[in-house]
VEXSE-403798 format. One record per residue (C-alpha): y, z, x; residue number from 1; residue in three letters. Coordinates in Angstrom, 2 decimals, always signed. Last residue first. Example, Ala and Ser with C-alpha at 12.3 -4.5 7.8 and 13.67 -1.06 7.14 Angstrom:
% residues 2
-1.06;+7.14;+13.67;2;SER
-4.50;+7.80;+12.30;1;ALA
END
This chain:
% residues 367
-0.84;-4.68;-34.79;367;UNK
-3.50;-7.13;-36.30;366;UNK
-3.88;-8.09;-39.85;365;UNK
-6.89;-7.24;-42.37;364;UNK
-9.99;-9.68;-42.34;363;UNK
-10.41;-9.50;-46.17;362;UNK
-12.93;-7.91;-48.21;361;UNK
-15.74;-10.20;-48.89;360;UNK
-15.96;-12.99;-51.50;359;UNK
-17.12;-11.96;-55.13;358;UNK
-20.27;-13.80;-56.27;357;UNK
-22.30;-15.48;-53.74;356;UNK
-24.06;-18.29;-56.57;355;UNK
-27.31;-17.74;-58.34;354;UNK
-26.10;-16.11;-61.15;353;UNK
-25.88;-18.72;-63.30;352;UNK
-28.00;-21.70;-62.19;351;UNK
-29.29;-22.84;-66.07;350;UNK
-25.89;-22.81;-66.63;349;UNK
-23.10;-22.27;-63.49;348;UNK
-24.16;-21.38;-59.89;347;UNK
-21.85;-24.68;-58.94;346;UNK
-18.49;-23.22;-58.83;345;UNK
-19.97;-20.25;-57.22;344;UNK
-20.19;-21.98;-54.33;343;UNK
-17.09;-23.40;-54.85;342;UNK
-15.22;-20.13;-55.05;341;UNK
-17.13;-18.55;-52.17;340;UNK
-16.47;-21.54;-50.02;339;UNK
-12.33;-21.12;-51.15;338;UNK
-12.41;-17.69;-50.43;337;UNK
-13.48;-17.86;-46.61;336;UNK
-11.31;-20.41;-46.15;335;UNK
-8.44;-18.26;-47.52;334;UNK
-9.51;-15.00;-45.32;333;UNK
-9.73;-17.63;-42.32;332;UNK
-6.02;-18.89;-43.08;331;UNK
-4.70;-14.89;-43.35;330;UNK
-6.21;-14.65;-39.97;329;UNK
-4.87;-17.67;-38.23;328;UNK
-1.27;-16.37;-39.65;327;UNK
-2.48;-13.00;-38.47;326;UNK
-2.84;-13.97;-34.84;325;UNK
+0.37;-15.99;-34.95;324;UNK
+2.28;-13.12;-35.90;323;UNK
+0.96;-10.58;-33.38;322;UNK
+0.86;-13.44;-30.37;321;UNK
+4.91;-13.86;-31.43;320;UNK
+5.42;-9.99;-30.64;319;UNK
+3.28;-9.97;-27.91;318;UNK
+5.01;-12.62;-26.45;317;UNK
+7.94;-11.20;-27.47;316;UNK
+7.59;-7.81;-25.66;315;UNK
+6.03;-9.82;-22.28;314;UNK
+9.57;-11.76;-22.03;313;UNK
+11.29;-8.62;-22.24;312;UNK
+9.25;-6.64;-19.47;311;UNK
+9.41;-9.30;-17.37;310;UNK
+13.03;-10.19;-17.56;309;UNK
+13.24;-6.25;-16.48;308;UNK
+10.55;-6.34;-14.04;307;UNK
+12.38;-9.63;-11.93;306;UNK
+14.18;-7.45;-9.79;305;UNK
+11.29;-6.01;-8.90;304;UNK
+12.24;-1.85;-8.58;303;UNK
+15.21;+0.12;-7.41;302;UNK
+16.62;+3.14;-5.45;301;UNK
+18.56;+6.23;-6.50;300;UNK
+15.95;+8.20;-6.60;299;UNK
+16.25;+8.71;-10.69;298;UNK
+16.21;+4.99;-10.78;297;UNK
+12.97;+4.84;-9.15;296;UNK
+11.41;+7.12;-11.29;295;UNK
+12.92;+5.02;-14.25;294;UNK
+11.73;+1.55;-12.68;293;UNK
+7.98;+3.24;-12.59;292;UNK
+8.37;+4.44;-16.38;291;UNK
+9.60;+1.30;-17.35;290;UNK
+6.04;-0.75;-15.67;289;UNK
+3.76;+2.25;-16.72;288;UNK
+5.25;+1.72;-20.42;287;UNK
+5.34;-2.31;-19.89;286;UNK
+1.40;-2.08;-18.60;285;UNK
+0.53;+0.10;-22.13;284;UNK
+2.06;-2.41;-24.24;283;UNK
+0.27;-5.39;-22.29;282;UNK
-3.25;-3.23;-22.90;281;UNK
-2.02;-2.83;-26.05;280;UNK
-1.60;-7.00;-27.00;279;UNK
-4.90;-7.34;-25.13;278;UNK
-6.67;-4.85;-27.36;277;UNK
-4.76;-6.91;-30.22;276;UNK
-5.94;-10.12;-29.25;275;UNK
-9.84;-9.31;-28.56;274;UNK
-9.44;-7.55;-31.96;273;UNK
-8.29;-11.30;-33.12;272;UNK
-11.18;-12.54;-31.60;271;UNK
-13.97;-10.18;-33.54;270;UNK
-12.28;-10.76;-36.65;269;UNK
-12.21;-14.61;-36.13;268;UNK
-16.02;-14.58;-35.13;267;UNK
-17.87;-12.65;-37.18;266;UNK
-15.66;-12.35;-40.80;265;UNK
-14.35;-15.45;-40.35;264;UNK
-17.06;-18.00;-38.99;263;UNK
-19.54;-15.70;-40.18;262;UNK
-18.81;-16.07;-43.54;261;UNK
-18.10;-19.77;-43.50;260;UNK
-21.49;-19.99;-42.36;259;UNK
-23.18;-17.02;-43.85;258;UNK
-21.76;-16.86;-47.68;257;UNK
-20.60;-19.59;-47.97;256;UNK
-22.50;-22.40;-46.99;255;UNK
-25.63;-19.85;-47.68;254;UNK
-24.78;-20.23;-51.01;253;UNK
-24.63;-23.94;-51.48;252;UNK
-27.78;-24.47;-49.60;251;UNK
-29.68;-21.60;-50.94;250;UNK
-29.00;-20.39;-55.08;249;UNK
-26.92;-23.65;-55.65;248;UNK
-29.13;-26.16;-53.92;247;UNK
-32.19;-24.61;-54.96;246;UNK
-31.59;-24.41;-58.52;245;UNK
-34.72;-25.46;-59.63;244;UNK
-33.46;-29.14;-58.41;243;UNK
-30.13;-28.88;-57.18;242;UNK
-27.64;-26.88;-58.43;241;UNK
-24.71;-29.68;-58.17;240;UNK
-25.03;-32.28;-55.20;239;UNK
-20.87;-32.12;-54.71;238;UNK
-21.84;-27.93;-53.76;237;UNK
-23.09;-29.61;-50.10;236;UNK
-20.10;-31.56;-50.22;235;UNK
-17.86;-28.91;-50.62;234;UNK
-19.80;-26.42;-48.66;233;UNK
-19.86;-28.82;-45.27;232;UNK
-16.13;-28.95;-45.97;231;UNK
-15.86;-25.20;-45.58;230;UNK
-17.84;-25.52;-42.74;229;UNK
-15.57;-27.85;-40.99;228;UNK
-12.74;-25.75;-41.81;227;UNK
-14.43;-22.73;-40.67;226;UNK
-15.35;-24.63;-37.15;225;UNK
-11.20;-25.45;-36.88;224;UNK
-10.26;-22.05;-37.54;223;UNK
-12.65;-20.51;-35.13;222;UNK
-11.02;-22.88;-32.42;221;UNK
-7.76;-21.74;-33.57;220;UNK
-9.12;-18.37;-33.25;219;UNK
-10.28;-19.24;-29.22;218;UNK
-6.74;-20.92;-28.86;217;UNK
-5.02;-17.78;-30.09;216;UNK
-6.78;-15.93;-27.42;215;UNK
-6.43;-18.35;-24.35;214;UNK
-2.50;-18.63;-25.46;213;UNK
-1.65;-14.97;-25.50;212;UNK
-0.30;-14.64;-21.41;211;UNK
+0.54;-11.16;-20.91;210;UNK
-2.28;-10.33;-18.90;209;UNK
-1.30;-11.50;-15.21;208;UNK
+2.47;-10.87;-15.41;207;UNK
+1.68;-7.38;-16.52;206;UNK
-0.80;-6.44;-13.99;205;UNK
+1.56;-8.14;-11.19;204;UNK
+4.41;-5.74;-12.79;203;UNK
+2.26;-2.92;-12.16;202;UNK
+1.23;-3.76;-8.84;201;UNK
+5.25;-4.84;-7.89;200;UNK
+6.17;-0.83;-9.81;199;UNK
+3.18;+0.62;-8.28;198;UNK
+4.61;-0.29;-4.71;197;UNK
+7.82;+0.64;-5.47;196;UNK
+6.92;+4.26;-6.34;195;UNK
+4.71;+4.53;-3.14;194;UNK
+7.55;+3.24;-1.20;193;UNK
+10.06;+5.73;-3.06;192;UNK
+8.40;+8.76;-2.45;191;UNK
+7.61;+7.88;+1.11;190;UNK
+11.57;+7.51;+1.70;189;UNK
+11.51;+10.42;+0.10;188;UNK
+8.66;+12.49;+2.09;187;UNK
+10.87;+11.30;+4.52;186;UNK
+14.11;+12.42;+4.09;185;UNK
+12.22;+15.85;+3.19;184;UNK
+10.60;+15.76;+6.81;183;UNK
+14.02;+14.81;+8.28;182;UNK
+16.06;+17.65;+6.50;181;UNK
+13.26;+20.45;+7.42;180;UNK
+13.23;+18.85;+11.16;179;UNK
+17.06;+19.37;+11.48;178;UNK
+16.96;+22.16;+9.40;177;UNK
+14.53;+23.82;+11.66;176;UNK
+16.40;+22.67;+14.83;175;UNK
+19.49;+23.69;+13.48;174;UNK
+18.18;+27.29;+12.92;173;UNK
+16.48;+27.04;+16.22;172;UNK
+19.48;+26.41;+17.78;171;UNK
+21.24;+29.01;+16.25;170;UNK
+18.47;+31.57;+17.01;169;UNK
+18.38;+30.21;+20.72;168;UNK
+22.75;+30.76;+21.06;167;UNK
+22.14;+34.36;+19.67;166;UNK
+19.76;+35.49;+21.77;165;UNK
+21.57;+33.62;+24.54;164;UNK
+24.58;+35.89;+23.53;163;UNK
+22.47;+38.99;+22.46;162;UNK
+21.63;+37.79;+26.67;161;UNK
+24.93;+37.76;+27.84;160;UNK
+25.81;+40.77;+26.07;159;UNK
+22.68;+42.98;+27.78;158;UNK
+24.38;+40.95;+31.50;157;UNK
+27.57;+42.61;+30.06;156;UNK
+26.78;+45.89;+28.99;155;UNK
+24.69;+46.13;+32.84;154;UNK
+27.75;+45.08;+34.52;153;UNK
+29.16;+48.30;+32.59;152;UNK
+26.15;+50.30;+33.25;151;UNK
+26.97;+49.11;+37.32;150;UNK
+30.91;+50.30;+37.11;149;UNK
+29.64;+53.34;+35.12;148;UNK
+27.10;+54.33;+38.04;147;UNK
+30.14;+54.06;+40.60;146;UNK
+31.21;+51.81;+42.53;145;UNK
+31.37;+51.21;+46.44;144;UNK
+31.05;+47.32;+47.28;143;UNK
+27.73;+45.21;+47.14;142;UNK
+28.54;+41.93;+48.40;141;UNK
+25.07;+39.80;+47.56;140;UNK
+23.94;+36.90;+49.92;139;UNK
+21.70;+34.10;+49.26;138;UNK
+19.95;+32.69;+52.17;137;UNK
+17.69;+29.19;+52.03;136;UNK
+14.19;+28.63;+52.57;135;UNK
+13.69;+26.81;+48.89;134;UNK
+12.33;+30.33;+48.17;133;UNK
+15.10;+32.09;+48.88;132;UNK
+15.86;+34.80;+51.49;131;UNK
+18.46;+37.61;+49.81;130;UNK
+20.63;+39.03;+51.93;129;UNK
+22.38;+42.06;+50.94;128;UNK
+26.47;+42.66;+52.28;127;UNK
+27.38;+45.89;+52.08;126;UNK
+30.89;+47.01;+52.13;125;UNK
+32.92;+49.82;+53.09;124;UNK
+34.02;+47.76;+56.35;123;UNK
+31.48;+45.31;+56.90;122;UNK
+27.73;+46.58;+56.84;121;UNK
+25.45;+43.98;+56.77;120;UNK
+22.36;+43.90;+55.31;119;UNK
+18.31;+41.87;+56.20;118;UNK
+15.71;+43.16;+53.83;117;UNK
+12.12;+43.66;+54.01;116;UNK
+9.20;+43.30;+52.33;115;UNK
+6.01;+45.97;+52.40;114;UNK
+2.74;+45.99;+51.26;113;UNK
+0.65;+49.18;+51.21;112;UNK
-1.32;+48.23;+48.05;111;UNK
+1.48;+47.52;+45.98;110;UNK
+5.15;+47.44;+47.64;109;UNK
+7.11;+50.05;+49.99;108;UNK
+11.19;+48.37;+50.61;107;UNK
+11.94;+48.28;+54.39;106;UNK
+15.72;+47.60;+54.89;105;UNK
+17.41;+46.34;+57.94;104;UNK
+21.11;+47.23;+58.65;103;UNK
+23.06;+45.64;+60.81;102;UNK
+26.85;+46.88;+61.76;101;UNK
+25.52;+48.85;+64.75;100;UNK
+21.90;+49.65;+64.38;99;UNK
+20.96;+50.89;+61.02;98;UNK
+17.50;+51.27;+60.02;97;UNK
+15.65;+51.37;+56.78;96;UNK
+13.75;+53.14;+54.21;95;UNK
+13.23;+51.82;+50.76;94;UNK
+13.17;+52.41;+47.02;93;UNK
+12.92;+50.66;+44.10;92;UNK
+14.26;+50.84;+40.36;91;UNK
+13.67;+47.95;+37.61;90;UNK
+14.99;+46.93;+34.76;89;UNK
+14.52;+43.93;+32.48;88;UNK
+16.98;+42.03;+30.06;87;UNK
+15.92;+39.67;+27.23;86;UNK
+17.24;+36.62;+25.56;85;UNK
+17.25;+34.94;+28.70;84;UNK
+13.29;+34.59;+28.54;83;UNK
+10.86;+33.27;+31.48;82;UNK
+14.13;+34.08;+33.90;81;UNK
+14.85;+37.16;+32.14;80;UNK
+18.00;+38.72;+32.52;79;UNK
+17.87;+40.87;+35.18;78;UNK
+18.80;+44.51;+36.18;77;UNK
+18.32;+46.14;+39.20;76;UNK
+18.25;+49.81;+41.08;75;UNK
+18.51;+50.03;+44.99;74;UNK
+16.82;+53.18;+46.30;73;UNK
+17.02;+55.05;+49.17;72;UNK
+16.24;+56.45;+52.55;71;UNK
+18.25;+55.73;+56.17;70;UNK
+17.67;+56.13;+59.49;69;UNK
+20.24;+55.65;+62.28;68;UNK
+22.10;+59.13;+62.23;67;UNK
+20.80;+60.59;+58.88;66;UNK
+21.57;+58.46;+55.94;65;UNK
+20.74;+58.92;+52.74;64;UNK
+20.95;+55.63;+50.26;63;UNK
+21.99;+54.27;+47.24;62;UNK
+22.38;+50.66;+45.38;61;UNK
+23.27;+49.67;+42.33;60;UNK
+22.49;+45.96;+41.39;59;UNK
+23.26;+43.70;+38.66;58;UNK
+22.07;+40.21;+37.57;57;UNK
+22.16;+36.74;+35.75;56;UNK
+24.42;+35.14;+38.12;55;UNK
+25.24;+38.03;+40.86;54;UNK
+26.29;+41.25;+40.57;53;UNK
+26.85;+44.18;+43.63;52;UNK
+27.60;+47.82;+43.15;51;UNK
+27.40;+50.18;+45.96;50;UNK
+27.09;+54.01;+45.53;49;UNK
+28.63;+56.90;+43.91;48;UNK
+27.57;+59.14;+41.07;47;UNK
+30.98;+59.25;+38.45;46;UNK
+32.14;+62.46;+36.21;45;UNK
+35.45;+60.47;+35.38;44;UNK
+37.45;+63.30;+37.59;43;UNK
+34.40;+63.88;+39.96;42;UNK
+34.56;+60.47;+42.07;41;UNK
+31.75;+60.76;+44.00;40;UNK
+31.61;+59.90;+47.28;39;UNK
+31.13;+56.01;+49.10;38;UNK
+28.71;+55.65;+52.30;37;UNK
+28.82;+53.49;+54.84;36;UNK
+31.86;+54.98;+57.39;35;UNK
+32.01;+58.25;+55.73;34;UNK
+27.77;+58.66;+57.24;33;UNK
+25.27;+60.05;+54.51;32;UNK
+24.21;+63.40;+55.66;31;UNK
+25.82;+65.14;+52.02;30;UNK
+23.57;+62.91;+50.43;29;UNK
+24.69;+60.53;+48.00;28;UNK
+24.12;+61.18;+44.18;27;UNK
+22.20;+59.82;+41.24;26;UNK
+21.95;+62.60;+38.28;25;UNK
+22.15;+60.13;+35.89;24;UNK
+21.78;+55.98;+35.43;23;UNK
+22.71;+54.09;+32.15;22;UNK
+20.52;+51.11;+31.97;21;UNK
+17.48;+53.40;+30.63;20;UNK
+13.76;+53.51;+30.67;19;UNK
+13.68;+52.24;+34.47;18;UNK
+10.85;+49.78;+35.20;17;UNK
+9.26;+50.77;+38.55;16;UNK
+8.51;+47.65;+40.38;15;UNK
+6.47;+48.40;+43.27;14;UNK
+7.30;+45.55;+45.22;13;UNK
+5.86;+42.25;+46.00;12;UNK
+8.18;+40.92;+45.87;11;UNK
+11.56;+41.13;+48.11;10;UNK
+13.22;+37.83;+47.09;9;UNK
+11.60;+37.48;+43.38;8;UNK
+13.10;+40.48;+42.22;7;UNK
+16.62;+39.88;+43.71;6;UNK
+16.55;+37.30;+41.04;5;UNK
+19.63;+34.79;+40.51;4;UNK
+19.92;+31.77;+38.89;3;UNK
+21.04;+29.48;+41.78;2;UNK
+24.35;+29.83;+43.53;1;UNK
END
């Protein structure tokens, strides 16, 4: 049998929803017939009448009869269809007739409406039919009980449903840890990806600007014009002071002082700052780079496999840029002293004076 819902077979009733399971004050008339009517059993304090259950309900059913007429009321209780968590109640009456060992059933609805009932009476039994709505008959055997028989079925169908209470809050406790544990599984696995993906764009910055040899070429290149300037002094200063001194006091000195000047103090400084920005920017780019392979460590996952070879290859390059940087320095600072020495060389007697005088403060190292 189908869920059952003697609600749904004799709609539309006047559904009066009791306020209580238990049931009091309920007895059979004194008219009703021995034959179709059970008494009350006064030793447990009972009210007699039928009981019937079927899947998901429980009925209690009374009625008067006098001769073929009868009046009563048949008293229900469902567990939800819409929600089997819950229970609902409901108390309806009827009249009827009884012809032989047929009984037909005439329950008052809204509005005037009526539905009827088909029962058979067999023995001390009654037998309900219940017309589906797939055109089939369901039957219920309601037997004589007592109130307490139907607010024990009553217990039970309120059990079943703490049951199915109980069944839908695990569920939706699993569900909800279910769908918790997936959404932090992946908020993870998005963790990682993100983390993964700055670690390769990371390590691409690094590989990119880790390379020193453009920069110490361009200083080399300043080394090389310095030289050539410092040999432009030499012979320049070769002529002496020059007539009125010009030579000394304006060839000679500006040789020095602004060529060779400029060649170091201009251009070499400003390279070798180009050098050591780059050499931080590459320090910076191997912090982000360990600090993405750390975060991905603490996961449990990795990074490049190729960031830690990375990472050590990039500290000596910087570390052997560094070096060479200020070897090409400390070779512009001497160029740069030699020209002011021979200029000066040549602002001697009648040109004293006339030459730079003390060279400049030294291009200081790089970091």
């Amino acid at each position: 049998m189908s869920r059952f819902s003697p609600r749904s077979l004799i709609a539309p009733l006047a559904l009066l929803a009791l306020t209580t399971t238990s049931l009091t004050g309920c007895s059979p008339s004194s008219t009703t017939t021995a034959s179709s009517s059970p008494t009350q059993n006064a030793a447990d304090n009972s009210v007699g009448g039928w009981v019937g259950t079927a899947q998901g309900a429980a009925m209690f059913l009374q009625w008067t009869r006098n001769g073929n007429s009868v009046t009563g009321s048949l008293v229900e209780t469902n567990v939800q269809s819409s929600d089997n968590t819950k229970t609902q109640n409901y108390n309806d009456s009827f009249t009827g007739t009884i012809s032989g060992s047929s009984a037909t059933l005439t329950f008052s609805g809204l509005l005037g409406a009526s539905s009827n009932l088909s029962a058979s009476l067999q023995g001390g039994n009654i037998i309900m039919s219940f017309p589906q709505s797939n055109g089939t008959i369901d039957t219920v055997t309601m037997t004589p009980g007592t109130v307490a028989q139907y607010n024990k079925d009553v217990s039970s169908l309120d059990g079943q449903a703490q049951a199915n209470a109980q069944a839908s809050a695990s569920a939706a406790a699993a569900a909800a840890q279910a769908s918790a544990s997936a959404a932090a599984e992946e908020a993870f696995q998005q963790r990682v990806n993100s983390e993964q993906q700055q670690a390769s764009s990371d390590l691409a910055s690094l590989q990119h600007d880790d390379d020193f040899t453009p920069g110490l070429k361009t200083m080399e290149g300043d080394l090389t014009q310095t030289d050539a300037d410092l040999q432009r002094t030499q012979t320049d200063a070769a002529k002496g002071g020059g007539d009125q001194c010009l030579n000394a006091s304006t060839t000679v000195y500006n040789d020095a002082a602004t060529t060779v000047y400029n060649d170091v103090q201009t251009n070499l400084y400003n390279h070798s700052l180009n050098l050591e920005n780059q050499a931080q920017t590459v320090r910076q780019e191997i912090s982000s780079l360990q600090s993405d392979l750390q975060a991905l460590e603490n996961e449990g996952a990795t990074g490049p496999s190729e960031a830690p070879s990375e990472i050590s290859g990039a500290n000596a390059a910087i570390a052997g840029a560094v070096a060479a940087a200020n070897q090409h320095i400390d070779q512009g600072n001497a160029y740069v002293a030699t020209a002011y020495q021979v200029a000066n060389s040549v602002a001697t007697g009648s040109c004293a004076g006339m030459g730079p005088g003390n060279p400049p403060e030294p291009v200081k190292h790089i970091s």
